[in-house]
Each structure stands twice: as structure tokens, then as C-alpha cells.
Residue, then its C-alpha position, 0 to 999 in steps of 0.5 A: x850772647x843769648x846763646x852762650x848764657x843759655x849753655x852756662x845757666x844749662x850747665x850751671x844747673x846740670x852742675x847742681x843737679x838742680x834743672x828744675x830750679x833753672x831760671x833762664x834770663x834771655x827775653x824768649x826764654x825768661x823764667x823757670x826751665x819747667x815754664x820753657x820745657x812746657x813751652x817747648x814741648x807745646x810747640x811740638x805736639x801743636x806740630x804734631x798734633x796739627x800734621x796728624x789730623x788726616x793722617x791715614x789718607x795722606x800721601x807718603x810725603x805728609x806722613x813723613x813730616x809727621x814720623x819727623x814731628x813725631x821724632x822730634x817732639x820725642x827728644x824734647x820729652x826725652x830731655x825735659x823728662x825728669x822734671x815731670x812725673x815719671x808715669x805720666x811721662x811714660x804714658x805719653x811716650x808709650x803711646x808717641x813711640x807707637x805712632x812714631x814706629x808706625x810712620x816709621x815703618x810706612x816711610x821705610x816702605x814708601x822708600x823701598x818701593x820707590x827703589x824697587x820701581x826706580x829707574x836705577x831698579x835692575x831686579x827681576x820682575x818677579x823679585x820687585x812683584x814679591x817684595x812690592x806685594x809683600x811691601x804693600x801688604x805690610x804697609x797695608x796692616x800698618x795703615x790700619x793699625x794707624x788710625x787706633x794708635x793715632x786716637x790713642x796719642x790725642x788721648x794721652x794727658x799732655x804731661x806738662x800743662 
């Protein structure tokens, strides 16, 4: 029941084009949309914001959690986007996309290093030398570029407070 009158306030205000003015009557969801949108997005970054604080020296599986945090955290903003300014939005998103292209790229490396030197691996040894150096190299710059991008996020206003 909570679920089905979220969806029909949800759709009843899309139907007004008036989201802003949602007011959700489910105990943990009670109140205008944009209090649960803050709320939301909130959790999120918390998450976020928690899994990146040694980020740069975690392992691939750490950083991989947070490219999902990341990814996550981006959807929500994306949906709750018109209700905030859209330059303090852009902002944010900007400097999110970065970090969340960043892991993504160091996650697509791990995964393919790890194919390369797999068990089922029947390449070469010179084409997994090539493609393991030019893997590391470029995972290399990205671990370095890391570091600023991830400053530059904890720096962006939090939009919705």
C-alpha cells in the first residue's frame, strides 16, 4: 500500500507538472518531495563521501564500490534535478561525472587485467606483456589524476541543503 500511494502522488504530480508541490503521505516518506529528494540524495553522498576517503590507496574492489556509490548517487541527482537550481546542479554533476568516469576507467582496467592473466588467458605472452603495461600505464595516470578530481567533488556546494 505505501508503495502503490507513493507511485500514484508521483504520477499525480508529474500529471500537474507540479513535483515540486508533491507532498508524499507515507510515514518515512512524509512531507514535500523536495525534503525527501534532500533526504535521498543525502544518504547517497554520505555513502559516497564515506567509501572515498582513502580512495587513491584502495584496492580495486574498494574502488569499485565507490564507481557503484558514485553511479548511484548520479541517478538520484538526475531525477530530483529540476527541482534545484540548474547551475548549482551542473556544478555538482560536473565535478561527480569526473570521479565516476575516473573509477570507471580503473575498474574497466582491473577487469581486463585480470582476464588477461586469468586462467582461461590463451594470449601471447608478449600481447598480455603489451596490453598488461599499456593497462598499468594507463591506470597509472588515472590513479594520479584521482586524488584532484576527488578534492574537487568534496569541494562542490551540496545543492540541495
Amino acid at each position: 500500500p505505501r508503495y502503490t500511494g507513493l507511485l500514484l502522488a508521483v504520477g499525480g504530480a508529474f500529471a500537474r507538472e507540479d513535483l515540486a508541490a508533491l507532498t508524499v503521505g507515507t510515514s518515512e516518506l512524509a512531507g514535500p518531495v523536495r525534503a525527501l529528494a534532500a533526504r535521498l540524495i543525502e544518504r547517497r553522498a554520505r555513502k559516497l563521501r564515506k567509501l572515498g576517503v582513502a580512495l587513491h590507496e584502495a584496492p580495486p574492489d574498494a574502488r569499485h564500490a565507490a564507481r557503484i556509490a558514485a553511479k548511484r548517487l548520479r541517478y538520484i541527482v538526475g531525477f530530483f534535478a529540476s527541482l534545484y537550481a540548474p547551475k548549482r546542479v551542473k556544478r555538482y554533476v560536473g565535478a561527480l561525472e569526473e570521479i565516476q568516469d575516473t573509477l570507471g576507467l580503473l575498474n574497466d582496467l582491473a577487469t581486463a587485467e585480470r582476464l588477461l592473466t586469468g586462467d582461461r588467458a590463451t594470449l601471447d605472452p608478449r600481447t598480455t606483456g603489451i596490453v598488461t603495461g599499456w593497462c598499468a600505464a594507463t591506470a597509472s595516470g588515472a590513479m594520479q589524476r584521482l586524488p584532484a578530481e576527488w578534492k574537487q567533488f568534496r569541494a562542490a556546494r551540496e545543492f540541495w541543503a
